[in-house]
N, C-alpha and C positions, 0 to 999 in steps of 0.2 A: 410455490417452489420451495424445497426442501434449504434450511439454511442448514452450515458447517456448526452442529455443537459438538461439545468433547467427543460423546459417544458416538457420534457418528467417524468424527474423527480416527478413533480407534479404529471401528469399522473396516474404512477404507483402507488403512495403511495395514492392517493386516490383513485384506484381501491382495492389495498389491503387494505384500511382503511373499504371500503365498508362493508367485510366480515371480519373483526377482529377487533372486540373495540376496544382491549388493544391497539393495533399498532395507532389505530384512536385517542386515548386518547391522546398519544405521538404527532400526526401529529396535534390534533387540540393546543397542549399547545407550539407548536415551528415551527409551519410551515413548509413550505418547505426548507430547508438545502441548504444554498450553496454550490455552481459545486467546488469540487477541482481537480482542474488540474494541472499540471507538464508536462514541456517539453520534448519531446523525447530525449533517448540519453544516453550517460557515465554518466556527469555528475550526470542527479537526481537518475543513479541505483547507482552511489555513496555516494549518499543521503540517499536514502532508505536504503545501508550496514549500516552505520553509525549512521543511528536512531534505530534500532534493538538494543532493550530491553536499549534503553537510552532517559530520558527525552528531551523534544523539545527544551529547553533552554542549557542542554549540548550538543546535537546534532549541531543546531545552531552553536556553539562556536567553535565547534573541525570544521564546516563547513566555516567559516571564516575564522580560521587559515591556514585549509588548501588550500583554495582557493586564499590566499592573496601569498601563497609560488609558486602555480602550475596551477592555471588558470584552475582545473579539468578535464583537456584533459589527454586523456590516453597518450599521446605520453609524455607531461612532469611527470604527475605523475612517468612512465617509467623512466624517468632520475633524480628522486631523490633518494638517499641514503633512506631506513630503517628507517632511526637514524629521518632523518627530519620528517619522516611521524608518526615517534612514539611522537615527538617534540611536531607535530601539535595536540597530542590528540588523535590517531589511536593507539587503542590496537597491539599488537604483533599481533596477528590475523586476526583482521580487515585489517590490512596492507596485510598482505599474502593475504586476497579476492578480495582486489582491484588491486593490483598486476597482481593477475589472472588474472582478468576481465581486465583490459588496457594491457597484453599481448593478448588475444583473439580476443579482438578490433585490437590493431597494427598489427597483424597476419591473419588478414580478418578470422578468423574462425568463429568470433559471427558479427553480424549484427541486432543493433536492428531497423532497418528499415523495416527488412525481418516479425517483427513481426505483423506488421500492418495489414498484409494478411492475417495471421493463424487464425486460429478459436480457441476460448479460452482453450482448451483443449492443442492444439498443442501448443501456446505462451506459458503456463503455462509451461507445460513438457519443452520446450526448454532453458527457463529462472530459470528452478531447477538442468538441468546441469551441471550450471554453479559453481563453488567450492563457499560457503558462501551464495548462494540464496537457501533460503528454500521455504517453501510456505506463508508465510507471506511477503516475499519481494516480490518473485511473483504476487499474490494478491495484492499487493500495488503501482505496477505498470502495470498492468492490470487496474486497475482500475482508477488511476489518472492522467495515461499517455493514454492508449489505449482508455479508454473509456467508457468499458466494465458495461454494465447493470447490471449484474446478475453475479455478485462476491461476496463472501461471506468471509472475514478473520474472521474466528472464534475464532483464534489465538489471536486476538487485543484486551489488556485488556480491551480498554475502551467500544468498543463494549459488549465485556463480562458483565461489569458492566452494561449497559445499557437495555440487554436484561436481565438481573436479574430483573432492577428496572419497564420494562414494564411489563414483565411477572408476578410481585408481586413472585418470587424465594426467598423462606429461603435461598439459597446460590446459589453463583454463580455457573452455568451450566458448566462441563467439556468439552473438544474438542469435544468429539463424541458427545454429547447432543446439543451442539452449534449447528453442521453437520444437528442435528434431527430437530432442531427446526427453521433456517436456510431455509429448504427444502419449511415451509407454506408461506415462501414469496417469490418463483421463481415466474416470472421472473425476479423481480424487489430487488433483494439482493443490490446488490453496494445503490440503492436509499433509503432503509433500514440500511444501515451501518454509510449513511451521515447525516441521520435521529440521528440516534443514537449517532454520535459523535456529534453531534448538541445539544443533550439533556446533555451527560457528559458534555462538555463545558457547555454547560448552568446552 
């Protein structure tokens, strides 16, 4: 299957620019978006628990901490006490996911090598299993590890924001409206979301 590089990136958003201004108004005031990628593996679906629903700068911070205690391998994470992982900034919670997830890994149950092959349907489903992956962590590693063209986190506020301000929205669009409106730029979703987190940042 074909993965999201720059060029193709281009690509698509200026075939969707072709037939949608708004999107084209976007693409002519910011260009084409740089590729973000992430390495496969524990550590960045560690990453990805730990940024859910927390800014990038506390993210970050609790991401240092803990990497400076455990090296983000599931095997030491496994051998540290609770107490150090709530130390490093890990909710009660967040602890228990990660937990989970470096049990599954040490226990060969999960394998995220294995997802490389699935077609984005099956990765997805496999990777919401997992206890604390919803569809937003999913999505967010589908898309910046696998690859994947045509992902859509409708969930991501900033994307949200973003299609309010292409779309000119009195308010910003609920989940299922995101889903609806999402749909007029298949195939090229994930190149539309880089788009968009392009312009929020910007």
């Amino acid at each position: 299957m074909d993965l999201l590089t720059p060029e193709l990136m281009y690509s698509g958003l200026q075939k969707l620019s072709d037939d949608d201004p708004q999107l084209a108004s976007v693409f002519d005031e910011f260009g084409t978006p740089p590729l973000r990628r992430r390495p496969p593996g524990f550590a960045t679906m560690v990453r990805i628990i730990i940024e859910q629903q927390l800014s990038v700068a506390s993210a970050n911070s609790t991401l240092a901490r803990l990497d400076s205690i455990s090296g983000l391998s599931a095997r030491r994470i496994l051998g540290l006490h609770d107490e150090a992982l709530r130390a490093a900034g890990l909710s009660r919670q967040k602890t228990g996911y990660i937990k989970g997830l470096a049990d599954l890994v040490v226990a060969d149950k999960f394998s995220f090598d294995r997802l490389a092959s699935m077609s984005d349907s099956e990765a997805f489903a496999t990777l919401t299993r997992i206890r604390g992956v919803g569809r937003w962590s999913a999505e967010i590693y589908l898309m910046f590890v696998l690859g994947r063209p045509d992902i859509w986190p409708a969930k991501d506020v900033a994307i949200i924001v973003g299609v309010q301000r292409a779309l000119q929205l009195p308010e910003r669009p609920d989940f299922e409206e995101m889903d609806r409106i999402g749909d007029r730029w298949r195939p090229w979703r994930s190149a539309v979301a880089h788009l968009l987190w392009q312009s929020y940042d910007g």
